[in-house]
N, C-alpha and C positions, 0 to 999 in steps of 0.2 A: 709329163710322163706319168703315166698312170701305176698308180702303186701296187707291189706286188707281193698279193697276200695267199697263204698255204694255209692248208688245216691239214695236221698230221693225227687222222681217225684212229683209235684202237681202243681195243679194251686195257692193255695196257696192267694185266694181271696177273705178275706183278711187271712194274718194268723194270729192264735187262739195260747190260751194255750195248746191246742192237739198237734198241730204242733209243738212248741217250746218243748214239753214232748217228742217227738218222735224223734228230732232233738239230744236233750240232751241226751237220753240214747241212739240212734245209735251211738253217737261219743263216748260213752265207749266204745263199742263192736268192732267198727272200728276203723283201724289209719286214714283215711280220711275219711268225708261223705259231697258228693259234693247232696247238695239242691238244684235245679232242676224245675226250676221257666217256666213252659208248654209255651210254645208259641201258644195258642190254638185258629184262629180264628172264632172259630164253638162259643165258648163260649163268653156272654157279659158281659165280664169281668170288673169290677166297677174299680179296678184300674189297670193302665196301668204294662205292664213286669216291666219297671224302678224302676217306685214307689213300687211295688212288690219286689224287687229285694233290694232295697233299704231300706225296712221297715223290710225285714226277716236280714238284716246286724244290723240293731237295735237294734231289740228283742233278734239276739245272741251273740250279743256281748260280754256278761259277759259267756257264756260255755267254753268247750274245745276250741283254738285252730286248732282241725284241721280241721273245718268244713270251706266249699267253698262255695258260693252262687253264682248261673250263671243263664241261661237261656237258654230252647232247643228248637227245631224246630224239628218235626219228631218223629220215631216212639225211646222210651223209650231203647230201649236194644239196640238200634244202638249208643245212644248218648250214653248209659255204655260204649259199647263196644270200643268206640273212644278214650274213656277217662283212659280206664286201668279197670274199674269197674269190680268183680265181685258178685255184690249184687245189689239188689232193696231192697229197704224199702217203707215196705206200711204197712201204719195201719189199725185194724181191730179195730171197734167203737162197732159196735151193729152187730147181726147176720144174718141183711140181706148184709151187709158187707161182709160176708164169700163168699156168691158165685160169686157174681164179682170180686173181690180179685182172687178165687179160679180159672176161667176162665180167667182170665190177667197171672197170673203165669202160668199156662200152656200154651198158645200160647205164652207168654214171654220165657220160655222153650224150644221152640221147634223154636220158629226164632232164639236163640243165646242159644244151650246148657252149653257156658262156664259159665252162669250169674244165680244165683239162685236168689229165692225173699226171702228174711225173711222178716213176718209177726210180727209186736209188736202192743202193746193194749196198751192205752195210761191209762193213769193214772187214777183212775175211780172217781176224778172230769172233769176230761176231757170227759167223754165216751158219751155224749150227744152233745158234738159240734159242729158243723159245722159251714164253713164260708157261705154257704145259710142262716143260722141260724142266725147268726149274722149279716149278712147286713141284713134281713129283721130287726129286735130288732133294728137295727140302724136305719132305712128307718123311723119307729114311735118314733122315738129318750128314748128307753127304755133302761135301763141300763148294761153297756156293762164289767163290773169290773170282773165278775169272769166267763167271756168267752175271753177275751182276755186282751194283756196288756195296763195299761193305756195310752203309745204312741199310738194302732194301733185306740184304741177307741178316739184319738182327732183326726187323722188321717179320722177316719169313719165320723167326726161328722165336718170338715172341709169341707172335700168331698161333704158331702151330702148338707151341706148347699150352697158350690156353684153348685152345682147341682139344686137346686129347692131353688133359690132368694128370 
């Protein structure tokens, strides 16, 4: 049986309870699911890959086991493709979600046929979050408990304080 591996892509800045829901239940459905921390320098990313990288080993620490945390450069279905991957995981929040979703899985499709996308919905306390969302709630130091975990939120509130002295 051929083994069935997921990379769940994101910038992942900061990550939320949606992400940690999304994480959690890809690694039922997969034997591995390598999280996929975007190297993306178009975006102004509040925290660095590391600390990105570093905070998503935190929050999952207590799941399954088979999950991998790295970091990519490039286009999505080239770094599945390297790694053995044949899934994407992307979450669908709300249904303007659908169509960009819907348009990434089809040119994803079509640069690497071997690699499908499964789409999951996250948990429907999660279905309003976002990490824009949450760093802004952060930026006016509003309460951050049940959009993400108590780490990322001292984490937010460390940041921003050395951020703006």
């Amino acid at each position: 049986m051929t083994k069935r591996t997921a990379v769940y892509p994101g910038s992942f800045d900061p990550p939320t309870n949606g992400h940690i829901d999304l994480i959690g239940r890809a690694a039922k459905l997969f034997d591995t699911v390598t999280v996929a921390v975007a190297e993306n320098n178009a975006k102004n990313a509040f925290f660095t890959v590391a600390e990105r990288i570093e905070l998503l080993k935190e929050v999952t620490r207590d799941l399954p086991g088979n999950i991998e945390i790295t970091s990519f450069n490039g286009l999505t279905v080239d770094f599945a493709k390297n790694i053995g991957a044949n899934a994407l995981i992307r979450g669908l929040r709300v249904v303007s979600d659908f169509e960009y979703e819907l348009t990434m899985a089809i040119a994803n499709k079509k640069l690497e046929p071997s690699i499908e996308t499964v789409l999951l919905m996250p948990h429907e306390d999660c279905m309003l979050v976002s990490s824009r969302l949450v760093k802004e709630i952060a930026q006016f130091g509003g309460k951050l408990t049940q959009f993400v975990p108590d780490v990322i939120a001292e984490h937010l509130k460390r940041k921003q304080e050395h951020n703006n002295p």
